[in-house]
C-alpha positions as CSV (number, residue, x, y, z in Angstrom):
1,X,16.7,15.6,24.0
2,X,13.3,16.9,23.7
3,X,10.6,15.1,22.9
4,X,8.3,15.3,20.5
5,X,4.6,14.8,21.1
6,X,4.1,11.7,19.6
7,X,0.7,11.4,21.4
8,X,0.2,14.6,19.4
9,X,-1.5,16.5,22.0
10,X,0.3,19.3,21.8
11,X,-0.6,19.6,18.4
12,X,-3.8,18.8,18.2
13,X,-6.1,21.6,17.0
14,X,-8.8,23.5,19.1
15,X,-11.3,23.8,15.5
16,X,-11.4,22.6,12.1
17,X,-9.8,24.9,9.6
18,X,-11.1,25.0,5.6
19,X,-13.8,23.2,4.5
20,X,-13.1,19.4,5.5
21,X,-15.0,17.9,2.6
22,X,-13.5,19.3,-0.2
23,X,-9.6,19.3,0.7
24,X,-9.6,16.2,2.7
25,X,-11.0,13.7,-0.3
26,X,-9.2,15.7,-2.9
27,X,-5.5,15.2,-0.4
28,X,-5.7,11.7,-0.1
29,X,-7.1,10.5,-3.4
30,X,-4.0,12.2,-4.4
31,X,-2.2,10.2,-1.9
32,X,-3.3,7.4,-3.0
33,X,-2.3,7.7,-7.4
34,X,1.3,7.7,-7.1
35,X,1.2,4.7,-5.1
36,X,-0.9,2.2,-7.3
37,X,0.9,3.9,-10.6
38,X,4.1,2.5,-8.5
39,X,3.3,-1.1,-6.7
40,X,0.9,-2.3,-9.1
41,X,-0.2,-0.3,-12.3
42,X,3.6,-1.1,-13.2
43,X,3.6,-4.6,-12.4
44,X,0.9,-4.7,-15.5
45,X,2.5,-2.3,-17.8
46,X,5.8,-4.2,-17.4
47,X,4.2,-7.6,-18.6
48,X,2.9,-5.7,-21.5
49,X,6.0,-4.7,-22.6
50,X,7.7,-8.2,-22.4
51,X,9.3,-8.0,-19.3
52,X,10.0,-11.3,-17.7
53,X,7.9,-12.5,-14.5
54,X,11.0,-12.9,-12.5
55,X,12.2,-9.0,-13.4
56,X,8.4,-8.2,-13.0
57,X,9.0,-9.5,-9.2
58,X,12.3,-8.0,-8.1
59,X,12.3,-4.5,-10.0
60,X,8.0,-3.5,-8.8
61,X,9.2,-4.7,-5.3
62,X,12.5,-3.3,-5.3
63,X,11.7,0.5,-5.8
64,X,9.0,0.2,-3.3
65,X,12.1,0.8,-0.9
66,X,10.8,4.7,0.4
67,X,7.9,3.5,1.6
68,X,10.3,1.2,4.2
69,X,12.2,4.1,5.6
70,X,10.1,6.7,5.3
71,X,10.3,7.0,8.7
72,X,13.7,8.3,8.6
73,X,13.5,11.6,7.1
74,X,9.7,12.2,8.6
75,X,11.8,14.5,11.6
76,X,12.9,16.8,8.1
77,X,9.4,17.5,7.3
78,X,8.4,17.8,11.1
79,X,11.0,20.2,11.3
80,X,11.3,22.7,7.8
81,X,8.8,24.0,6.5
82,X,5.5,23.4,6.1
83,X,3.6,20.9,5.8
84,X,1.5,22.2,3.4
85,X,4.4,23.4,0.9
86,X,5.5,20.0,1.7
87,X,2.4,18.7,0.3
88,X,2.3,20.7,-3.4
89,X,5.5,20.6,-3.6
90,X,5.9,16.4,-3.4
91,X,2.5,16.5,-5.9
92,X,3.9,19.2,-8.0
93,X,7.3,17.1,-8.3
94,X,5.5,13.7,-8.5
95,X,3.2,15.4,-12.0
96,X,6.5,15.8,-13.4
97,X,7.8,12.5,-12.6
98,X,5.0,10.7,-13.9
99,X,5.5,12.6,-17.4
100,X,9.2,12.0,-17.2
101,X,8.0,7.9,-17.0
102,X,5.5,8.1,-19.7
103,X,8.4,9.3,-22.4
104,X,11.3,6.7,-20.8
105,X,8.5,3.5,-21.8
106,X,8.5,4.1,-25.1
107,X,12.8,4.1,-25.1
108,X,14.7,1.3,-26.8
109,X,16.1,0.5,-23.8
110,X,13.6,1.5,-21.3
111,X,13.8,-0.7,-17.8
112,X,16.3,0.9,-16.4
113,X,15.6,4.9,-16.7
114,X,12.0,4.0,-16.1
115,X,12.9,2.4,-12.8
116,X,14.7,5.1,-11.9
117,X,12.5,7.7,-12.6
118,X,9.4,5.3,-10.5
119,X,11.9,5.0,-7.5
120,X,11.7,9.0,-7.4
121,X,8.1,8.9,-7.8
122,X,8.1,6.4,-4.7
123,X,10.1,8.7,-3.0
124,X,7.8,11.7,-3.3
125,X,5.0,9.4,-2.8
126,X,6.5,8.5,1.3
127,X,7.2,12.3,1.5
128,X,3.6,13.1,0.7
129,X,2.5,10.5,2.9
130,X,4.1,11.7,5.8
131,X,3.3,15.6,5.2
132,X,-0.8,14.5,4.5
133,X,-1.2,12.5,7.2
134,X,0.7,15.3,9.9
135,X,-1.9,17.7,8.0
136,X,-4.8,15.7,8.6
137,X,-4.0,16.2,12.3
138,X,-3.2,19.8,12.3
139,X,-6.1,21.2,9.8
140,X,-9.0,19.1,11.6
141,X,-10.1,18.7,14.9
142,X,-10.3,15.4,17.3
143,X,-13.8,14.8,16.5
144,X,-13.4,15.6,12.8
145,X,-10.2,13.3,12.4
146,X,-12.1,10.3,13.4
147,X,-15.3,11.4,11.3
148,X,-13.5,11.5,8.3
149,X,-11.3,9.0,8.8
150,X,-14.1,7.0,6.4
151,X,-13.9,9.8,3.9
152,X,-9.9,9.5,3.3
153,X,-10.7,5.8,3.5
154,X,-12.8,5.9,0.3
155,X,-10.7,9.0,-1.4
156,X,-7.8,6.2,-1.4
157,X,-9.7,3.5,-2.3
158,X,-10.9,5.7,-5.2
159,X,-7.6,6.3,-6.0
160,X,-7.2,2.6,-6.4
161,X,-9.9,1.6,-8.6
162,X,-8.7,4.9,-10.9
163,X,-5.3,3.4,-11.4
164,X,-6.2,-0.3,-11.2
165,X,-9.4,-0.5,-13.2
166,X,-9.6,2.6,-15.2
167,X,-6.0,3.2,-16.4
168,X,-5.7,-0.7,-16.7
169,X,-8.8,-0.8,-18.7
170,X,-8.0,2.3,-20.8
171,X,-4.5,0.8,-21.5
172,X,-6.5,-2.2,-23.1
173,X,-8.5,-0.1,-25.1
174,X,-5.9,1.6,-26.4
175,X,-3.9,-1.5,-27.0
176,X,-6.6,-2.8,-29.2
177,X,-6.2,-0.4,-31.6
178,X,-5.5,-1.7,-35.1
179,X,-1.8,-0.8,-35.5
180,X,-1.2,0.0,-32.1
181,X,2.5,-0.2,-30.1
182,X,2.0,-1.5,-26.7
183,X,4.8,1.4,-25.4
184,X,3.2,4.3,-27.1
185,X,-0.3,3.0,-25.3
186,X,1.1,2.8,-21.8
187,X,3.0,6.9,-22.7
188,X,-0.9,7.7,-23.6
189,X,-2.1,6.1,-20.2
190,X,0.6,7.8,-18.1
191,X,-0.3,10.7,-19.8
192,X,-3.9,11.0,-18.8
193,X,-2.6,9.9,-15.4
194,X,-0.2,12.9,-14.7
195,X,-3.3,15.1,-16.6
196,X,-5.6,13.9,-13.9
197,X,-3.8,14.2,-10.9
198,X,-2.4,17.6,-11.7
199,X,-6.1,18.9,-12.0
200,X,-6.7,17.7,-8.6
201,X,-3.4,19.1,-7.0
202,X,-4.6,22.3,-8.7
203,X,-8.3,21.6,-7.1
204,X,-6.7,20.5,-3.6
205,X,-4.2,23.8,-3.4
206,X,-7.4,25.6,-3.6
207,X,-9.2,23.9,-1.0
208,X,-6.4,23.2,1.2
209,X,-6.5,25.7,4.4
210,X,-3.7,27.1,6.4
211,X,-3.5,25.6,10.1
212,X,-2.2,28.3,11.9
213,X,0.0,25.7,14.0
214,X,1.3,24.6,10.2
215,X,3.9,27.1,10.7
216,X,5.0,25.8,14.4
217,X,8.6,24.2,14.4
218,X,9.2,21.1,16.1
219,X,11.4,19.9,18.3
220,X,13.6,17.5,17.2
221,X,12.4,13.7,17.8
222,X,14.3,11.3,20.2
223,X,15.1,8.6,17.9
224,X,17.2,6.0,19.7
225,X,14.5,6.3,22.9
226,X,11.9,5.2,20.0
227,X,13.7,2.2,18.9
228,X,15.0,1.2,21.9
229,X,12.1,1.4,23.3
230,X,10.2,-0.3,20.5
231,X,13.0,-3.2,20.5
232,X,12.2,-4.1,23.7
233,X,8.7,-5.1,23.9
234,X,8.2,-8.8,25.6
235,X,8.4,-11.5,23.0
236,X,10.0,-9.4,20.6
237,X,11.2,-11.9,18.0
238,X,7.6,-13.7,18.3
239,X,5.8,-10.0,17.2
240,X,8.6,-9.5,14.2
241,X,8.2,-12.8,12.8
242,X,4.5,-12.2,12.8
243,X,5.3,-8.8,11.5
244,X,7.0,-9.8,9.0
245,X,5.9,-13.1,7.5
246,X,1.9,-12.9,8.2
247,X,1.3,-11.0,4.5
248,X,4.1,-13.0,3.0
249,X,2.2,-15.4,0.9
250,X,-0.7,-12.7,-0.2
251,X,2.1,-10.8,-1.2
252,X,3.5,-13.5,-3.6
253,X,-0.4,-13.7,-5.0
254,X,-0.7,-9.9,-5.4
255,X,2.6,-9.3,-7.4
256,X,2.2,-12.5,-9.7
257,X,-1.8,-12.0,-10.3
258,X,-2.5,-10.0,-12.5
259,X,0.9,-12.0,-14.6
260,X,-1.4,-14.8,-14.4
261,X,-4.2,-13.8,-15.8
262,X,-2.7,-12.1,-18.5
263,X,0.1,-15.2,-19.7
264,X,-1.3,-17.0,-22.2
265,X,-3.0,-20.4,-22.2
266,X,0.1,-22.0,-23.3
267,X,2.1,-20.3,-20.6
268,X,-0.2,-21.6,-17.5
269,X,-1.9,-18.4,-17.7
270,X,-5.5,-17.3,-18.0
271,X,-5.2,-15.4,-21.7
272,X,-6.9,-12.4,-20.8
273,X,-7.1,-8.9,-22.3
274,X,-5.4,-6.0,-20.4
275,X,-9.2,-4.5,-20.0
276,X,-10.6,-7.8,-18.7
277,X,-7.8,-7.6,-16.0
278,X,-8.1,-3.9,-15.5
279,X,-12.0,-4.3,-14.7
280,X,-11.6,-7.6,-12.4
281,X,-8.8,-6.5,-10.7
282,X,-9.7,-2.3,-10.4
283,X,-13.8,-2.6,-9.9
284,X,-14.7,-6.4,-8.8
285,X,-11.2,-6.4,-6.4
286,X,-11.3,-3.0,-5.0
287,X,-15.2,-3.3,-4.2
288,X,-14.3,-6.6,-2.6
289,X,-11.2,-5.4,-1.0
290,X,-13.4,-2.4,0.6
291,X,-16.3,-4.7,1.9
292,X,-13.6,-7.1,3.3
293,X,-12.5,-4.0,5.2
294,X,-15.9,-2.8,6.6
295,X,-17.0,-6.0,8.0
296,X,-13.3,-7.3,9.1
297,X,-13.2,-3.9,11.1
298,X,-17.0,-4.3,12.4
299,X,-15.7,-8.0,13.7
300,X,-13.0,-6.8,15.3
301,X,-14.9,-3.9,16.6
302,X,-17.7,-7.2,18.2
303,X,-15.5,-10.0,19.3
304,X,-12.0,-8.2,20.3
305,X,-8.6,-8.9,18.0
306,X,-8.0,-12.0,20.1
307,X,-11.1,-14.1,18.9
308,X,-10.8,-12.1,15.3
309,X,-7.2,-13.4,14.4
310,X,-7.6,-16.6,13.5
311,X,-10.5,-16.6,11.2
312,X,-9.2,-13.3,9.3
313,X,-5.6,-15.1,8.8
314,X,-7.7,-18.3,7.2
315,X,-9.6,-15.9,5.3
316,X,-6.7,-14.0,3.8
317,X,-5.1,-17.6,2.9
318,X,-7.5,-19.9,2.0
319,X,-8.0,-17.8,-1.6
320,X,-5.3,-19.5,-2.9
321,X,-6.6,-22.7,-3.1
322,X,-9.2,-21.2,-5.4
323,X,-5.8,-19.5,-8.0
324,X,-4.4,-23.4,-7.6
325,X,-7.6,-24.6,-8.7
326,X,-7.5,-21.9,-11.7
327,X,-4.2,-22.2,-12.8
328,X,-5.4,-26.3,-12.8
329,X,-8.5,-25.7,-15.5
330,X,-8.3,-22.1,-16.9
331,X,-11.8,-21.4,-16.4
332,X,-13.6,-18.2,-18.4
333,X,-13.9,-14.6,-17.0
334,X,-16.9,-14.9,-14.5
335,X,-15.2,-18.1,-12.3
336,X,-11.8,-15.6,-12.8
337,X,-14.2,-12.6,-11.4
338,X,-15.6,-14.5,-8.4
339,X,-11.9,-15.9,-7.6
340,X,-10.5,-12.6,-7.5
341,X,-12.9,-11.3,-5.0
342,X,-12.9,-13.6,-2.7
343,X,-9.0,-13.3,-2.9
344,X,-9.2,-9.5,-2.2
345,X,-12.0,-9.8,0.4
346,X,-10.3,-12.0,2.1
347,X,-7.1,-10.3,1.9
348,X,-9.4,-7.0,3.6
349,X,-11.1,-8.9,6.0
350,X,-7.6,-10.4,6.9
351,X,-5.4,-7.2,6.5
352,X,-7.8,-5.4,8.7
353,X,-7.2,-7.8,12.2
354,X,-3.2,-7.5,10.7
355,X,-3.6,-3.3,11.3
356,X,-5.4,-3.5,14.5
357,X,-2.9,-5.8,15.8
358,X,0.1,-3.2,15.1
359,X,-2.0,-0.7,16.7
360,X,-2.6,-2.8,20.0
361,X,1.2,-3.4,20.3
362,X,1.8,0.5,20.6
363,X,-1.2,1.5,23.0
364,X,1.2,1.0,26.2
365,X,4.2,2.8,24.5
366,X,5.6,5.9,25.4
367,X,5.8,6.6,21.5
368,X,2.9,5.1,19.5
369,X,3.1,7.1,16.5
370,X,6.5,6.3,15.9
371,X,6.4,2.6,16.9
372,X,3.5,2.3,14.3
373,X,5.8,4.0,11.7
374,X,8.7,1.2,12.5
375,X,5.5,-1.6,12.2
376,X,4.6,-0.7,9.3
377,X,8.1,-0.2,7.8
378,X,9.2,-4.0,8.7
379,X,5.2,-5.0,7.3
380,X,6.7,-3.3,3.9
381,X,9.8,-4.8,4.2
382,X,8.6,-8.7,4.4
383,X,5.7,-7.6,1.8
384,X,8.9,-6.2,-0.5
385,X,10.9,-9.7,0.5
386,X,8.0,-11.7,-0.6
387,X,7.5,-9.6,-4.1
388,X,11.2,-10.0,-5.3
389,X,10.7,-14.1,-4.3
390,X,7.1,-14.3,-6.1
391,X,8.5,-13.8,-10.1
392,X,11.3,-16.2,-9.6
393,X,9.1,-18.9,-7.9
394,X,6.6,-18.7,-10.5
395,X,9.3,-19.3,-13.1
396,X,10.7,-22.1,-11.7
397,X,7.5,-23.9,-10.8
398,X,4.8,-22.9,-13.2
399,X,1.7,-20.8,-12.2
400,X,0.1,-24.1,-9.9
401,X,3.1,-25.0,-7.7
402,X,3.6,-21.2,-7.6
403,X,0.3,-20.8,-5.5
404,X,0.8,-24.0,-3.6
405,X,4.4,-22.5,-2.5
406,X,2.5,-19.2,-1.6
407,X,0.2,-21.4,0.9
408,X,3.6,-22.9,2.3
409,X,5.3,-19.6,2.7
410,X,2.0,-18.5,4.7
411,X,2.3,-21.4,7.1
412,X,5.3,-20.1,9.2
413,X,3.5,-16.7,10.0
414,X,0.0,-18.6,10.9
415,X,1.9,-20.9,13.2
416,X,3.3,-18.0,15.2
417,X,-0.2,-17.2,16.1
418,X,-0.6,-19.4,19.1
419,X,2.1,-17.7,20.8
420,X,1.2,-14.1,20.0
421,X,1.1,-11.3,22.9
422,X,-2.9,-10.8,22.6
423,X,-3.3,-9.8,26.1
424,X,-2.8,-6.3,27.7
425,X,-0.6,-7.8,30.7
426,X,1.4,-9.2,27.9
427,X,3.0,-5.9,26.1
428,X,5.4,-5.4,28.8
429,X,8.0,-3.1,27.5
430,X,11.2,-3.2,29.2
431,X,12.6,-0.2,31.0
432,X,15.3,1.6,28.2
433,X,18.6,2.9,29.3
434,X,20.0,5.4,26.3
435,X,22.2,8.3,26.0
């Protein structure tokens, strides 16, 4: 079988096509929508609309299911097409989608179409991920694809404040309207959404140049070498269990959150407005989530992953305490604010040493791109495992054992650090033998 230039240096282009600035902030702030609208925006609309905690939980981690396997069909869009038509046609599809979800909330019996339709929009979301990120290679040079690599950074990050702060926020705003129906609110914020990103897809199919080597076909990709291959690194169950359980309980935190603050007084919770949560969460814990980033990368970048891990695990972890101590007094708005960006600097201070890592693991392979893609599938999968748990522990223990369980259920993936490959000598990968 042929292989496919995961190293991508057959593909890599000799110039920079387009104009850079204006299609590559425009392609991944678009990126970026469909996946808050899906993980998290939802997460708060459901808990609006009286869904239980537990449901809240399963369903929002459920349908995040394409992002898992997108891996699977990435050889279809390698292979047909292009990846630009790829691209318009996944945003083109995903407009729709979102206006399809903003009519099935306001249905008597909504969950079920509305999950449905969001699964799709997942779906789409993978699709576009995969197309925009081959793109990103093809349309820009080497040089440029590590200069903007900051740029697509921020465009995402953007994406994130849109959905989790303004959309949140608006959502309250129109909430509070005398005589307003929560469900008619959410249609009017879904609304806007799908307005606003179709004015950028229109913006970005402007923008967006034609790679010449867009139109190549590639060779089909040599799947069972990949996995073999990537199934039989040295220590193998020591990096999956890290893999897998190292976000587990700041996944629990991030899917039950933003229930917390929002459940009542009487409930455990915090009793806040939909606005309050939209503007703590969406601007104080993105702009905290983005410094944690910077600096966790500039440590890394100082002292080497192997002196970074330790630290940046505590530091995604050690947040909880501060939601046990909340959920303990209920304290007002500005002890909330402070609470929630430590949480999310720590979580990108932590996540940061987390991404390196599943980079270093790949920089010996004979396929890096696609033993990434398989890293960060099993990542989503524990992430996913730890979302459907979240709602039903909360339930069962109330909103303070819920965030001591999290700190349990983040003890088995710090206690695998010790006996992590962190050396170079250690990533031996074992010769593979397939058809």
């Amino acid at each position: 079988m042929t292989e496919v230039n995961s190293q991508e240096s057959s593909q890599e282009p000799r110039k920079t096509t387009g104009n850079p600035w204006l299609f590559v902030p425009s392609l991944f702030f678009l990126e970026g929508i469909p996946y808050f609208i899906v993980s998290t925006v939802s997460v708060t609309m459901f808990k609006r609309l009286g869904i239980s905690n537990a449901e809240i939980g399963l369903w929002t981690s459920l349908i995040t299911w394409p992002w898992i396997i997108k891996m699977l069909w990435g050889p279809l869009v390698e292979s047909f097409s292009t990846k630009r038509r790829w691209i318009l046609g996944t945003q083109i599809l995903a407009t729709v989608a979102i206006l399809i979800v903003s009519q099935t909330i306001t249905m008597q019996n909504f969950l079920t179409p509305t999950l449905i339709i969001l699964t799709i929009v997942a779906f789409l979301s993978a699709t576009h991920d995969i197309a925009a990120d081959g793109f990103y290679l093809l349309a820009l040079s080497q040089e440029d694809q590590a200069y903007f690599v900051g740029i697509r950074g921020t465009a995402y990050r953007l994406a994130n404040v849109f959905c989790n702060g303004g959309l949140i926020y608006l959502a309250g705003t129109f909430e509070a309207v005398p005589g307003a129906v929560v469900s008619e609110a959410w249609r009017n914020i879904l609304v806007i959404a799908a307005a606003v990103y179709l004015l950028f897809v229109i913006l970005g199919s402007f923008a967006m140049p034609k790679p010449r080597k867009d139109a190549d076909k590639k060779a089909s990709f040599p799947f069972k070498e990949a996995f073999a291959e990537y199934f039989s690194q040295a220590k193998l169950h020591i990096v999956l269990g890290f893999i897998l359980l190292y976000r587990f309980g700041e996944s629990m935190v991030s899917k039950m959150s933003n229930p917390f603050l929002i459940d009542t007084i009487e409930k455990g919770g915090l009793g806040m407005t939909t606005s309050e949560v939209g503007f703590i969460t969406g601007v104080v814990g993105v702009v905290a989530l983005t410094l944690g980033g910077i600096i966790g990368g500039m440590v890394i970048s100082r002292y080497g992953i192997k002196r970074s891990l330790w630290p940046m695990v505590l530091a995604m972890n050690v947040p909880n305490l501060m939601y046990i101590w909340a959920a303990m007094t209920q304290p007002g708005k500005v002890w909330v604010s402070l609470i929630v960006g430590c949480d999310q600097f720590g979580y990108g201070f932590g996540f940061a040493a987390y991404m390196v890592y599943l980079m270093f693991i790949t920089q010996d392979s004979k396929y890096p791109t696609a033993h990434y893609a398989i890293s960060t599938g099993l990542m989503a999968f524990g992430a996913m495992g730890a979302g459907i748990a979240s709602g039903y522990v909360q339930q069962y223990t109330g909103y303070i054992g819920f965030f001591i369980a999290t700190l349990v259920f983040a003890t088995p993936g710090i206690l695998l650090l010790p006996f992590l490959p962190l050396e170079k000598e250690d990533l031996h990968i074992a010769p593979v033998d397939v058809d």
